[in-house]
C-alpha positions in Angstrom: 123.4 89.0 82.1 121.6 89.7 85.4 117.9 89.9 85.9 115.5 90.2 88.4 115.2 87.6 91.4 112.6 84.8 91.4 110.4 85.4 94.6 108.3 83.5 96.7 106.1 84.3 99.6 105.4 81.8 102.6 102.6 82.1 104.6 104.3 81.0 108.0 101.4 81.0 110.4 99.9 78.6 107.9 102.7 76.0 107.1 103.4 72.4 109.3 106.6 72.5 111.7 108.5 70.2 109.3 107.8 72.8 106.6 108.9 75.7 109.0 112.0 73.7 109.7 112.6 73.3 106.0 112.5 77.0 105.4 114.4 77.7 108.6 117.2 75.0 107.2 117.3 77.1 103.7 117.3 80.9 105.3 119.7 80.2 107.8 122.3 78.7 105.1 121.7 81.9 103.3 122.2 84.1 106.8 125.3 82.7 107.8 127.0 84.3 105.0 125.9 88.1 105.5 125.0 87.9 109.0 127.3 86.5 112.5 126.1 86.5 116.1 122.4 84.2 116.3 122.9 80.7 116.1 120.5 78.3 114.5 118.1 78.0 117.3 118.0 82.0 118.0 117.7 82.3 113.8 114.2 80.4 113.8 113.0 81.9 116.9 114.1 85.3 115.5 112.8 84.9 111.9 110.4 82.1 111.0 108.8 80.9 114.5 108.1 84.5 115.8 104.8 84.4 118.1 103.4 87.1 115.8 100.0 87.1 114.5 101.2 86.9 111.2 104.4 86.0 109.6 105.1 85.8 105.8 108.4 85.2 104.1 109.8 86.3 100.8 112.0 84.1 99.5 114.6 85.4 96.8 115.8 82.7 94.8 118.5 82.9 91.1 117.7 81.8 87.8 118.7 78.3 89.0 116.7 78.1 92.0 119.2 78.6 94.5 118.2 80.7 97.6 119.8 84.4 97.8 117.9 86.1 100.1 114.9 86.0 102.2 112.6 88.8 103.9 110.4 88.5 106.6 107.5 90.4 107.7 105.4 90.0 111.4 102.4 91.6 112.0 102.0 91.8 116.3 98.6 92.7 117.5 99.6 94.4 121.1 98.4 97.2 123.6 100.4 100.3 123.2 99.6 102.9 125.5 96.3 101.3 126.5 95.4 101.1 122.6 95.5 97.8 120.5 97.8 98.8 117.9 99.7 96.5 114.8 103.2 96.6 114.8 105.4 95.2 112.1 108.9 93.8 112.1 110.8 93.2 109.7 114.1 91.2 108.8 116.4 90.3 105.6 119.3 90.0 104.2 120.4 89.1 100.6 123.9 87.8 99.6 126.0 90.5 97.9 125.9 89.6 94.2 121.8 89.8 94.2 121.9 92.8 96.4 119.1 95.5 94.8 118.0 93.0 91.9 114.3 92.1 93.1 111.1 94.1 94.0 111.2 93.1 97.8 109.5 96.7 98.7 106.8 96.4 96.2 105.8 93.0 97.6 106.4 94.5 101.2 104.5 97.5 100.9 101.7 95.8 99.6 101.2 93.4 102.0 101.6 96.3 104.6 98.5 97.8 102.9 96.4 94.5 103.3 97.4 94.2 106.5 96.3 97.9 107.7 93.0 97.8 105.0 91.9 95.3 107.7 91.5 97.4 110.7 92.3 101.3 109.3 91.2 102.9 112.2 93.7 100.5 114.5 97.6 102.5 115.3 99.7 101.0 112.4 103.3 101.1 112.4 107.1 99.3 112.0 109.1 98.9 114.5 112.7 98.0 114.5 116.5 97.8 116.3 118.2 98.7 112.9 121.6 97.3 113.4 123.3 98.9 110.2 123.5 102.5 108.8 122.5 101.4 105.4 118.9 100.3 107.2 118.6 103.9 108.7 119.7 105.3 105.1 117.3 103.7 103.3 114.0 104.2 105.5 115.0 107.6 106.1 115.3 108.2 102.1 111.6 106.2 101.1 109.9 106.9 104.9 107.8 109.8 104.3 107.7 110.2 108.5 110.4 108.2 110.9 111.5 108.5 114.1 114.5 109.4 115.0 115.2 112.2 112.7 117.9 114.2 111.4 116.1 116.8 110.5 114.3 116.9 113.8 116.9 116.0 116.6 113.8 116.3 119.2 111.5 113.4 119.6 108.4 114.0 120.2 107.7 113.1 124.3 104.8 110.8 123.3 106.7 109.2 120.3 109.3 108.5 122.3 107.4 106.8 125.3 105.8 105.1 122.5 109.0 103.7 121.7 110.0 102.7 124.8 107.2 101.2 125.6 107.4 99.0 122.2 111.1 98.1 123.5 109.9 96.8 126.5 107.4 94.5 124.9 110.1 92.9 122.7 112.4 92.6 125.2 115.1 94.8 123.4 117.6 95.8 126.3 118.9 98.9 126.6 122.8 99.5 126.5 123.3 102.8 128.1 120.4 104.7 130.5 121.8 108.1 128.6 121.1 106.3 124.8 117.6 104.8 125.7 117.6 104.4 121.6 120.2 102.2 121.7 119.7 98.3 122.4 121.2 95.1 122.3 120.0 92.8 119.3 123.3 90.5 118.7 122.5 90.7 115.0 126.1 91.9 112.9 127.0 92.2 109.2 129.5 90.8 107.8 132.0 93.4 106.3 135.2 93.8 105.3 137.2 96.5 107.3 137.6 98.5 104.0 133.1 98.3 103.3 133.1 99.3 107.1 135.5 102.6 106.7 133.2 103.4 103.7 130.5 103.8 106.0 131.9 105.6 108.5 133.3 108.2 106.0 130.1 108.3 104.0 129.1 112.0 103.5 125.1 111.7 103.5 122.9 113.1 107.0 120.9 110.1 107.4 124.3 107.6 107.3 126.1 110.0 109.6 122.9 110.5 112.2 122.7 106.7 112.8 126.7 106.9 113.3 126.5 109.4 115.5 123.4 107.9 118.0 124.8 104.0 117.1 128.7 103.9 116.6 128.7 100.6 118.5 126.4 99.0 115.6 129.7 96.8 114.8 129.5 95.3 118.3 125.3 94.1 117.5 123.7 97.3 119.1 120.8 98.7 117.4 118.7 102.0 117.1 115.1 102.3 117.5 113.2 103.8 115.1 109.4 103.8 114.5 107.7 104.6 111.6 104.3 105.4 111.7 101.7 104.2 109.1 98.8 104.5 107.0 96.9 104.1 103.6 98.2 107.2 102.1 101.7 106.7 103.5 102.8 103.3 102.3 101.6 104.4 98.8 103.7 107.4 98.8 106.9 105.6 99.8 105.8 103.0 97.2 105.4 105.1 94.7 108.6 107.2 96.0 110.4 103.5 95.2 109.0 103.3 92.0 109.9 106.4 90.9 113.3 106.0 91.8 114.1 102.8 90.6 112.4 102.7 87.4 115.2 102.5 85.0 116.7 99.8 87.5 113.7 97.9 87.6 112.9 97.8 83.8 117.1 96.9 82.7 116.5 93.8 85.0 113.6 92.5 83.8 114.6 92.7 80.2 117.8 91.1 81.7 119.8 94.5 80.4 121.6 95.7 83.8 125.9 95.5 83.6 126.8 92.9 86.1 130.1 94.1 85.4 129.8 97.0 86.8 131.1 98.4 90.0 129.5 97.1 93.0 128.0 99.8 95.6 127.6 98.6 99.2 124.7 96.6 100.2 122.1 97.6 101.8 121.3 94.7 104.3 120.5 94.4 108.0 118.6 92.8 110.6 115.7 95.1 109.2 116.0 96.8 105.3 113.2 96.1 103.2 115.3 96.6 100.0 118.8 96.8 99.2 119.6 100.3 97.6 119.7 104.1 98.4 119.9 106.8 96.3 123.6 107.6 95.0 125.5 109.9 97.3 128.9 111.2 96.6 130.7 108.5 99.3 132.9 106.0 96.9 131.6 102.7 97.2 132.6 99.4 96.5 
C-alpha cells in the first residue's frame, strides 16, 4: 500500500553550515541515483548553498523516514532590463518508486505566492535550463503562459532579450550562436536506453518541441524557458493541478493507490516541480 510522501521544508538561508552540510550529505545520496554529471562540491553549490536571497528545500521522505526526494526553490532579487525583478529557480528530483506520490506543487506554488505577495508590483518569474523533456511537458501542461512555445514558435523580441539577459546573469553558456536557447548545465538523468526511446517516440507537442530545439539534452544541454508570474497565475496553475490530480491525490492519502501497477516515466529533472503529466497515448514504462 502506497501513500503520500512525508515532507519537510528547510529554510536554507536560515540554518548553520553544519546543518547545510547535513542536508547537502542527505540530498546528494538521494541525487546520485537519478541524476550523473555534478559532483559533490558542484551539488551544494548548485542546490543548497546558492547565493540566492532565499532558498528553501522540500524534503520528501517514506513512511520509514528515509529520504526520496528533495525540491528546491531560490528566490534571486536581480536587475533585469534596468528593473529589479524576482526570479526563481528551481531543482528536484525524486527516486522512481515515489515518483508523483507527494504534493511538491501545492507546497511550491504557495510559497511562490508568499514570495510575490511581498513586492506585487516587482517583475516575478521562473527561470530555468530544463534539461529533460518531461520538465518542458509538464510546465507547458500546468503553465498558463511559458516561453518557448509550441504553439507560438515566435518569441517575443523583448522576451527573448529578457532571456538572454537572465542567462548571462547565471552564467549559463550557450552551446551553439544559431540555438541561443540552448545551454550547457552538465545536469543528466539517469535512464535506461529503452525510458530514453520512449521519449523520443512520445507523440504529445510539448515532448516533441523540447526534442526538436534540445536533442542534445542526453549530453547535459538545457532549454531556456521563462515563465512569467503573478497572483492570478500561480493560482490558476494551482488550481489546474488540483483539478487534475484529485483522484490521485485522495487514493494516496487514504493509502488506496495500486503500487502494482504499471509504472509511467518519471517526470524529474534539473527543474520539475512535480512528477506527472497528463496521460498521452506514448506507452510508458
Amino acid at each position: 500500500m502506497n501513500t503520500l510522501s512525508r515532507i519537510t521544508c528547510h529554510a536554507v538561508h536560515a540554518m548553520s553550515r553544519d546543518e547545510r552540510e547535513a542536508l547537502t550529505r542527505d540530498l546528494f545520496a538521494v541525487h546520485a541515483q537519478i541524476f550523473t554529471g555534478l559532483s559533490y562540491e558542484e551539488f551544494r553549490s548548485y542546490v543548497v548553498e546558492r547565493d540566492a536571497w532565499r532558498t528553501w528545500v522540500y524534503v520528501k521522505r517514506n513512511p520509514q523516514g528515509q529520504v526520496v526526494g528533495y525540491h528546491s526553490i531560490h528566490a534571486f532579487r536581480l536587475i533585469v532590463e534596468n528593473r529589479l525583478s524576482t526570479v526563481i529557480r528551481m531543482e528536484a528530483g525524486t527516486l522512481p518508486a515515489y515518483r508523483g506520490r507527494d504534493i511538491t506543487m501545492v507546497y511550491g506554488c504557495l510559497r511562490l505566492l508568499q514570495v510575490w505577495l511581498q513586492h506585487p508590483w516587482r517583475r516575478f518569474c521562473i527561470f530555468a535550463a530544463l534539461t529533460h523533456p518531461s520538465s518542458y511537458t509538464f510546465l507547458a501542461h500546468y503553465a498558463p503562459v511559458i516561453w518557448p512555445n509550441a504553439k507560438r514558435r515566435d518569441i517575443p523580441p523583448a522576451i527573448l532579450n529578457r532571456m538572454e539577459e537572465l542567462a548571462g546573469c547565471f552564467e549559463l553558456e550557450c552551446v551553439d550562436p544559431a540555438k541561443p536557447l540552448v545551454r550547457q548545465v552538465n545536469w543528466i538523468t539517469l535512464e535506461s536506453d529503452e525510458e530514453r526511446q520512449r521519449w523520443l517516440n512520445s507523440r504529445r507537442r510539448d515532448t516533441r518541441f523540447y526534442l526538436e530545439h534540445n536533442p542534445g539534452y542526453v549530453d547535459g544541454t538545457g532549454m531556456l524557458t521563462y515563465i512569467p508570474f503573478n497572483g492570478s497565475i500561480l493560482m490558476r496553475a494551482l488550481f489546474s493541478f488540483l483539478w487534475g490530480r484529485a483522484g490521485k491525490i485522495t487514493r494516496l492519502l487514504l493509502g488506496k493507490e495500486n503500487s502494482k501497477a504499471p509504472r509511467r516515466h518519471p517526470i524529474d529533472s534539473a527543474f520539475t516541480p512535480l512528477e506527472a503529466v497528463r496521460r498521452d497515448p506514448t506507452p510508458r514504462p
